[in-house]
N, C-alpha and C positions, 0 to 999 in steps of 0.2 A: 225918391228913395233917400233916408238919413246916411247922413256918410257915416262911415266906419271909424271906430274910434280910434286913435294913434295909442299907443304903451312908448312914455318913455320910463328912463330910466334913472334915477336921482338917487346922489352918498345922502347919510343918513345929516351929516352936518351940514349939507347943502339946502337938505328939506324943512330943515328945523330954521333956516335963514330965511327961505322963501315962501314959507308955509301958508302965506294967503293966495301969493301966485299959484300955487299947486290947487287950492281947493278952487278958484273959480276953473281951472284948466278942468278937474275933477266934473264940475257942474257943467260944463259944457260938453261931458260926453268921454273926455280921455281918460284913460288908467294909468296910473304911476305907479312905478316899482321902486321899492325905495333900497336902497343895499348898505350894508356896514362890512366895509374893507373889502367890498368886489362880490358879497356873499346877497341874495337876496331876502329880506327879511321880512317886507312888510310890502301889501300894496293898496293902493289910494283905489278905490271904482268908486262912480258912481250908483248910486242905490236905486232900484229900478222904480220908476213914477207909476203907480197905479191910476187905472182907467179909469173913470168915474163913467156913471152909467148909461147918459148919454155916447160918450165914446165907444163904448163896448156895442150900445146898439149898433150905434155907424157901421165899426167894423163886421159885425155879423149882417145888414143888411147889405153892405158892401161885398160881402163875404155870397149871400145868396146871389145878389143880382150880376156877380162875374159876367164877361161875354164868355168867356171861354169852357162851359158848364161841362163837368166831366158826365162821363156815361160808362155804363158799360158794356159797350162793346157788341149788344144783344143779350149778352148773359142773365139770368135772372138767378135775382138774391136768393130765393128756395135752393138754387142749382150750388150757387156758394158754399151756405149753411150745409148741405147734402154733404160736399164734396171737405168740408172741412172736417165733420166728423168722420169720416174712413179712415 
């Protein structure tokens, strides 16, 4: 599982100093808040990486062959649909 991202926190002249160190931090996943006089103004994320299309399969056939395959319970889908329009 990807670890979770840290949020810090950076003065606006601190950022403007460090500003390459912030964007590899950025590229490895953290968010940065950036603040002018204690106020939050601005924040760094990283831009979410799109799947290319082998990936996408992976995770959907990843996604079908679960062990742990939901059911329902006995109930049948007709009985759902039935029961959702009352």
């Amino acid at each position: 599982m990807p670890s979770m991202p840290t949020t810090d926190t950076i003065g606006a002249y601190e950022a403007k100093t460090h500003f390459s160190a912030l964007i590899e931090k950025v590229e490895a996943g953290d968010e940065i808040t950036i603040t002018k006089h204690g106020t939050p103004v601005a924040r760094l994320v990283p831009i979410k990486k799109e799947l290319t299309t082998a990936e996408r399969r992976q995770v959907i056939e990843d996604w079908i062959n679960r062990p742990d395959k939901p059911t329902l319970g006995g109930l049948k889908i007709r009985d759902l649909i039935n029961e959702g329009r009352r």
